[in-house]
Structure formats: structure tokens, C-alpha cells
C-alpha positions as CSV (number, residue, x, y, z in Angstrom):
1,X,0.0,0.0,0.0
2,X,1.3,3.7,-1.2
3,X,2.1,5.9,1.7
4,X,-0.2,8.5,1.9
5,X,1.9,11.9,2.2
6,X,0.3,14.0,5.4
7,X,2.1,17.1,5.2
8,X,5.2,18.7,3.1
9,X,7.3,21.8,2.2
10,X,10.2,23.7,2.6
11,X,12.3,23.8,6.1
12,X,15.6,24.3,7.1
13,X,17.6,21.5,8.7
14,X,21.0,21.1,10.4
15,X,22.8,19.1,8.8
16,X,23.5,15.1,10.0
17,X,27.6,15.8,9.9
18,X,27.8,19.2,9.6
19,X,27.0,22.2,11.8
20,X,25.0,24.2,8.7
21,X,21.6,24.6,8.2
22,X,20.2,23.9,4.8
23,X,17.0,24.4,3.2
24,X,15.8,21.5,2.0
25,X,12.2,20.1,0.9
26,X,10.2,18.2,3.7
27,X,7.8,15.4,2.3
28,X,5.8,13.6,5.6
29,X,4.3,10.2,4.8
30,X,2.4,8.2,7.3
31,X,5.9,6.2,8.3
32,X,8.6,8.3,7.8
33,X,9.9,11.7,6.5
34,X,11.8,12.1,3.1
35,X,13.6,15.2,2.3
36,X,14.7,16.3,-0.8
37,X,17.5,19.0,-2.1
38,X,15.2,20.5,-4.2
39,X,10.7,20.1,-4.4
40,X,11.5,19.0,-7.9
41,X,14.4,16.1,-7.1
42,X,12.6,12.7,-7.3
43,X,15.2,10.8,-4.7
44,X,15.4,12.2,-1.2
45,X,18.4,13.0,0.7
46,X,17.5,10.9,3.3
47,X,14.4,9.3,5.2
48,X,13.7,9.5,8.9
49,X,11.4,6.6,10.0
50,X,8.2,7.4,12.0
51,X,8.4,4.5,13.6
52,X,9.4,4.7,17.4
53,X,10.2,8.2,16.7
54,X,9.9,11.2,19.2
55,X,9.2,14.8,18.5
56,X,10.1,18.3,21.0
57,X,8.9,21.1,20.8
58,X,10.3,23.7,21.0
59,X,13.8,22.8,20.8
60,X,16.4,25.1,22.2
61,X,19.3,22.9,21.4
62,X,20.3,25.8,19.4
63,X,19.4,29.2,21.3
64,X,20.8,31.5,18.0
65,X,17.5,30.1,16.2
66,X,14.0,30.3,16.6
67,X,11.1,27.8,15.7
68,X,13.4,24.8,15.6
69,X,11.9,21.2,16.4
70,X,13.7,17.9,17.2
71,X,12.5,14.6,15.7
72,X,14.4,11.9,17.6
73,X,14.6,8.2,16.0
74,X,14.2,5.2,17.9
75,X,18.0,4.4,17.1
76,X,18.3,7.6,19.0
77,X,19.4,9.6,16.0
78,X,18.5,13.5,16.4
79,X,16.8,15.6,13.3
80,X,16.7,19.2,13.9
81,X,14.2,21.4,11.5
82,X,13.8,25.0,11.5
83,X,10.6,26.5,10.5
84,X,8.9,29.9,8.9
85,X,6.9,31.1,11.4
86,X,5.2,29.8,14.9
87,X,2.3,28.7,13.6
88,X,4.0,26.8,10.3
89,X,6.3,24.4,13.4
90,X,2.8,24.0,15.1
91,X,1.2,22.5,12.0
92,X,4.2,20.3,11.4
93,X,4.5,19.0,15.1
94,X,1.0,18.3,15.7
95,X,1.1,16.2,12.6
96,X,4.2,14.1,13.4
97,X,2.9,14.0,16.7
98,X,-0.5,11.9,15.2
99,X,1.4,10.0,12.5
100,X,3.8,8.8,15.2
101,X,0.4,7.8,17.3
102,X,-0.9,6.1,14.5
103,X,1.6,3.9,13.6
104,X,2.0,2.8,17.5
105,X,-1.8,2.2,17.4
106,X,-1.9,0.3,14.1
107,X,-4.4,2.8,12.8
108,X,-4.7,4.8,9.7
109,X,-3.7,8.9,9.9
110,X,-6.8,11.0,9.9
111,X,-6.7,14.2,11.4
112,X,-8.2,15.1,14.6
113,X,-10.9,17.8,15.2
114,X,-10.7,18.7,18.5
115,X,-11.1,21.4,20.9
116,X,-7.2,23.1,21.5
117,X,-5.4,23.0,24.6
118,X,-4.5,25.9,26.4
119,X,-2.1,28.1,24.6
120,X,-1.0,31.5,23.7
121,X,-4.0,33.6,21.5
122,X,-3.3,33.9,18.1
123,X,-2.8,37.6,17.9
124,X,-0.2,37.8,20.7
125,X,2.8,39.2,18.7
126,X,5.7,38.1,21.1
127,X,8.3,40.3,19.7
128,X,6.5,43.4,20.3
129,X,5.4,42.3,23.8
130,X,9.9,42.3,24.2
131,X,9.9,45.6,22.8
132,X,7.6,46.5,25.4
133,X,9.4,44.7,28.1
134,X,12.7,46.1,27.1
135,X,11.1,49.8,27.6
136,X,13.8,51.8,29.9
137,X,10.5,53.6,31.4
138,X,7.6,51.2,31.7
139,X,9.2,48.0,30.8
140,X,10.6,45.4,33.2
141,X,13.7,46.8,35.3
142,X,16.7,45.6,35.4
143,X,18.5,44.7,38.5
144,X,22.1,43.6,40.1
145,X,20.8,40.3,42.3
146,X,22.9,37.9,44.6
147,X,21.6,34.5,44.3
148,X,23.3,30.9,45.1
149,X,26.3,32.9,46.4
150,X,26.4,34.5,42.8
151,X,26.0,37.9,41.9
152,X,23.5,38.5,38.5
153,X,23.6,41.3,36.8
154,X,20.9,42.9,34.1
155,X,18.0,40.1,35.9
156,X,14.5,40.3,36.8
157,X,12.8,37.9,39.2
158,X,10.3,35.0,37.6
159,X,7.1,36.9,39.8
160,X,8.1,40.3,38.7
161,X,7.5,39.5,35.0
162,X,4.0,38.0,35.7
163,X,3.4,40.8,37.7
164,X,4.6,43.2,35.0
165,X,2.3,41.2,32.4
166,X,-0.6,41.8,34.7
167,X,-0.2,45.4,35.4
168,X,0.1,45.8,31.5
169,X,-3.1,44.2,31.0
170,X,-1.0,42.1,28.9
171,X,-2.7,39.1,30.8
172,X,-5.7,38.8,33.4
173,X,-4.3,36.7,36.1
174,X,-1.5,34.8,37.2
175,X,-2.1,31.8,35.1
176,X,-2.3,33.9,31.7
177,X,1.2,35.8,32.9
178,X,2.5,32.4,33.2
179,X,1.7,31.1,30.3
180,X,3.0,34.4,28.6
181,X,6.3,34.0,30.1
182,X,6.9,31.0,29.2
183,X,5.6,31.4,25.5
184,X,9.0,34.2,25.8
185,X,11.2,31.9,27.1
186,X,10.0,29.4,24.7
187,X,11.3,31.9,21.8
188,X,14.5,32.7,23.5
189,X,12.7,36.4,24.6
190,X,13.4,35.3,28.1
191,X,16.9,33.7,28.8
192,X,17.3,31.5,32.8
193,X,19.8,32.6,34.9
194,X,21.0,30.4,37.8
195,X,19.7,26.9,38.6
196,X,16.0,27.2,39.7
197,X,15.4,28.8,36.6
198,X,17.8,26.5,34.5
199,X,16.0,23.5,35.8
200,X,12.7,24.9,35.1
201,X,13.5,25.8,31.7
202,X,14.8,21.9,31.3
203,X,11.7,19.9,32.6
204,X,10.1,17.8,30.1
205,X,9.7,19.0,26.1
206,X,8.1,22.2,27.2
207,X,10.2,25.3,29.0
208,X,8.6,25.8,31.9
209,X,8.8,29.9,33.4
210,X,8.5,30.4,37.2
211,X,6.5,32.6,38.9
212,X,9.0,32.5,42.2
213,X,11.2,35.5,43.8
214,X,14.3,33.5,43.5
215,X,13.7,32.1,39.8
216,X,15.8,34.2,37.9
217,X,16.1,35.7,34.0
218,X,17.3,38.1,31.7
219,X,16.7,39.1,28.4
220,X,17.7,37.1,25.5
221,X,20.9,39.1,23.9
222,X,20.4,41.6,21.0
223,X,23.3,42.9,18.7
224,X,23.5,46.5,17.2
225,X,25.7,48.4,14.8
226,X,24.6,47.0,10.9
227,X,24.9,49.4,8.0
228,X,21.6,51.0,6.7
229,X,20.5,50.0,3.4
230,X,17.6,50.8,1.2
231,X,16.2,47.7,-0.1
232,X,13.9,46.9,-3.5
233,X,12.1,43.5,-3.7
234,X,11.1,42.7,-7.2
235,X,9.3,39.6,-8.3
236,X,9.7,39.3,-11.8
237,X,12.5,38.3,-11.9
238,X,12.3,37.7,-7.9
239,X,15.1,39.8,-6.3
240,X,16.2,42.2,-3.4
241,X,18.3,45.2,-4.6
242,X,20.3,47.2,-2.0
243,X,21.1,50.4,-2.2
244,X,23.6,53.1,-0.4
245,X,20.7,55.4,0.8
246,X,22.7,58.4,0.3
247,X,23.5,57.8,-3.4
248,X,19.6,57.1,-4.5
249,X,18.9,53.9,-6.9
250,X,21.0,54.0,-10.0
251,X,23.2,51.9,-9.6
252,X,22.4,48.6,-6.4
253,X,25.1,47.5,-3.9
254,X,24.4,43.9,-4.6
255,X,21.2,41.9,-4.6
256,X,19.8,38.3,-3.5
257,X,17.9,36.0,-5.7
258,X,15.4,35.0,-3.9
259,X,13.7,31.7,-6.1
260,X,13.4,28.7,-4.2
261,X,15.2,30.8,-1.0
262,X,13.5,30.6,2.9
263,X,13.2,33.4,5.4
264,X,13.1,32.7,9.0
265,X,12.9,34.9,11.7
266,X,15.8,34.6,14.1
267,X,16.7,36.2,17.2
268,X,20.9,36.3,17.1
269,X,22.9,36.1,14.1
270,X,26.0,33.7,14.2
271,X,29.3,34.1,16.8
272,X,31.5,34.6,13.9
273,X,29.6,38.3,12.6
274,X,31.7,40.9,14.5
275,X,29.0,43.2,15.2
276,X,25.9,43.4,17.5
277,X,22.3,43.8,16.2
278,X,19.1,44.4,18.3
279,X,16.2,43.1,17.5
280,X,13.5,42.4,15.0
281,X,15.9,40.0,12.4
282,X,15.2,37.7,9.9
283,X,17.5,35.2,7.8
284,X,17.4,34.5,4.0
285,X,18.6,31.6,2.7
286,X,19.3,31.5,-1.0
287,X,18.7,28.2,-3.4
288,X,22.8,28.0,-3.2
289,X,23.6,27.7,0.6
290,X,24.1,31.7,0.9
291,X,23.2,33.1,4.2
292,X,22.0,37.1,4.5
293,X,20.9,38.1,7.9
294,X,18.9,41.6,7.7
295,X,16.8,43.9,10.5
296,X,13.9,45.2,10.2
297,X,12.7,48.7,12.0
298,X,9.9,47.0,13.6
299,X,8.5,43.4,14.9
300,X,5.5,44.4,12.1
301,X,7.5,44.9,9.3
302,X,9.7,42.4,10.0
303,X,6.6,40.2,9.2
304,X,5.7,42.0,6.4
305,X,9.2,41.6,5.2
306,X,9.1,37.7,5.6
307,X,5.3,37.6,4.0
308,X,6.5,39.0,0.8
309,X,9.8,38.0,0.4
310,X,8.0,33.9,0.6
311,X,5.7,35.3,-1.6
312,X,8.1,35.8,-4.5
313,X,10.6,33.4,-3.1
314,X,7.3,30.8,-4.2
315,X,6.3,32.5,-7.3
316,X,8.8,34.4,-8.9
317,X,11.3,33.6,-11.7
């Protein structure tokens, strides 16, 4: 009997030997995922057996990258996938999750309508509720703590964030402030400092956020100091121009082709860039392995940015 394919499309994935991430094309089956260089190649790369297998999520094996989820074989062999956006890992989760039910039960996949479990509402933009934390003013303060012997600089206290949600009507009780905390620390937002916290954050799949005096955190680091460039996204044929602001649009800087590329967004940049961003970043990966790493001014147009640029990376030439 043909497998029947469940789910597929483009991710990035670390590589089995290597340390790079590559984007390659996903294909999930009911018994195993096949992933392919390229949508159009007709033999995979390689094959990751449903069988036994194990999925987490999120995965913060790799705290420079967002979105990432871990499929773990039964011969203990690790896969790590990257995906677009939050709500593009959930999809792919909760359907490994079912096909790796399935094939323990002996049944067939079908999908499951059923009411959701508690989670973070849809339109609760994370990265802006940072920005908002991060406010000198009326965000969460900053403060030099001696815990565990050890002096902590730039923390907060687990209770002082929930409180801070709640005062910001950013949640209605405790519960809600917990579960928003831990949806940042999830996303790498919100960083654990010293063991209560650290062992918190490592209980089960899930990160777990602490609503205690002596769990402590910090925010997740941000790097600054990137040159400002004007930038042109054209779909036909589907490209970003840069530009020199100062010198107008005769003549780009460079450009990226963007067919067949994927944008993520990501929250640090590698070790070996030199310099420091802050904030609101996103990742393109071309069709050829090439790695840009841009900012946006905002959390919004960040998303806006990564909207149109798949848009074109889909459709254009």
C-alpha cells in the first residue's frame, strides 16, 4: 500500500555531519519523512522513519535560532528542522505528533478535530510584547541580584514579570502571565539565569517559566551596529536590490535571488559576525547555501518583510 503523504514543504535543517543549516524540501508520509534538495528532485536525501520516533517542541538545542523542532529516532538519531513562522512548526508538530500515534496504534492517519489546549491567543505578537518589556520607562527593570552565592547582573525575578504582564493588562491573572512568560522563554525572549530557573526551563519537552522570587532571568541578547541599506524587492525576476541610501537607486550595492530561498525569523545572528544587532531579524537563505541576515525597523514589518519576500521566493522567476 502507497504511503499517503500527510504534510510537506520547505524547512531548514541542520545538517546530519555538519553544523549548517540547509534548506531542504520536507515530504511527511504516514511512516517516515523524506527530504529532498530541491521540491522537484525525485530521490530524497534521506528518510527519517516514523516509527518509534519522538518529537520536541520547542527545541532550544540551538538558542541563535527560533522555531526549531527535534525529531528523535528510535535508534536515537536526532533531526533538527527550523521552520517559517510559529504557527507553520505548530502544524508540522502536531502532525508528526498523530502520524507517530498512528503507527504505534496500528491505525490509519486522519486528522483530529478537536477542541485546542491551552495556549498563547493567536494575535499575541511576542516580539513586540519584548519591545515593550525592554522599555527603559515602563518595561521590566533591570537589577544587580545575589543569588546561590552569585551575583547577577541585568536580571529580573520570575514573579516580577508575571506581575509586570498583569499590570500591563498584557494578561488577566497569574495563570495567563504564566503562560505568557513561558511562551517568551519558549522563543528565547526570556533567557534563565542560575539553577532554579535553568532547571525549570529543562523539565520535560516544554520550558517551563517560574512565577517565584528566586527564579531568575534576563533578556535574550540583542546585537546592534549594521549598516543602513535601502532595499527593492522585485518579483519578476524575484530579487532584493540594496542600495547606499545616500546615493539614490542608479546603480544597487548587490542583490539576493530569492527563487526557491526561505526566510526565517531569528533572534541572534551567528558568533562569527563581528558586530551586535538588536532586534526584529530575519535570515534568508538562497537556493545556493548563501546566508543574509537583515533587521527590520519593527516586529511588524519584519513580518511583512518575511510575507512578501515567501511570496516571490514561491512564485517568482
Amino acid at each position: 500500500m502507497e504511503p499517503t503523504t500527510i504534510r510537506e514543504g520547505y524547512l531548514v535543517k541542520k545538517g546530519t555531519v555538519l553544523n549548517s543549516w540547509k534548506v531542504v524540501w520536507v515530504v511527511l508520509a504516514d511512516d517516515a519523512i523524506e527530504y529532498y534538495k530541491k521540491k522537484t528532485d525525485s530521490s530524497p536525501k534521506g528518510m527519517i522513519p516514523m516509527s518509534g520516533a519522538a518529537v520536541t517542541s520547542p527545541c532550544q538545542d540551538f538558542n541563535k535560532r527560533m522555531l526549531v523542532f527535534k525529531v528523535s529516532t528510535a535508534k536515537k538519531q536526532d533531526h533538527f528542522f527550523q521552520a517559517t513562522h510559529l504557527e507553520e512548526r505548530e502544524l508540522w508538530v502536531k502532525d508528526l505528533k498523530r502520524a507517530i500515534t498512528c503507527i504505534e496504534g496500528g491505525k490509519k492517519f486522519a486528522r483530529k478535530s478537536t477542541r485546542r489546549s491551552i495556549r498563547l491567543p493567536e494575535n499575541v505578537n511576542l516580539s513586540e510584547l519584548y519591545i515593550l518589556m525592554k522599555d527603559q520607562d515602563t518595561g521590566v527593570k533591570e537589577l544587580k541580584l545575589e543569588k546561590e552565592k552569585r551575583l547577577f547582573n541585568h536580571c529580573f525575578t520570575g514573579n516580577i514579570v508575571v506581575d509586570w504582564l498583569i499590570s500591563q493588562g498584557k494578561a488577566r491573572n497569574r495563570a495567563e502571565g504564566l503562560m505568557l512568560a513561558t511562551g517568551l522563554l519558549n522563543e528565547g525572549f526570556l533567557l534563565p539565569a542560575g539553577e532554579l530557573s535553568k532547571d525549570g526551563a529543562e523539565k520535560g519537552a516544554e520550558c517551563v517559566f517560574l512565577d517565584q522570587i528566586d527564579a531568575l532571568y534576563y533578556f535574550g541578547h540583542r546585537r546592534k551596529n549594521w549598516k543602513v541599506r535601502k532595499f527593492i524587492l522585485r518579483d519578476d525576476p524575484a530579487y532584493i536590490h540594496y542600495y547606499d541610501p545616500t546615493k539614490g537607486e542608479e546603480e544597487p550595492l548587490g542583490s539576493i535571488h530569492l527563487r526557491g530561498s526561505v526566510v526565517t525569523a531569528v533572534e541572534y545572528v551567528p558568533e562569527a559576525k563581528r558586530y551586535e544587532v538588536d532586534g526584529n531579524l530575519f535570515e534568508i537563505i538562497t537556493s545556493d547555501e548563501i546566508h543574509y541576515y537583515l533587521q527590520a525597523a519593527s516586529a511588524n514589518e519584519r513580518t511583512d518583510w518575511i510575507r512578501a519576500i515567501q511570496s516571490v521566493a514561491k512564485s517568482g522567476k
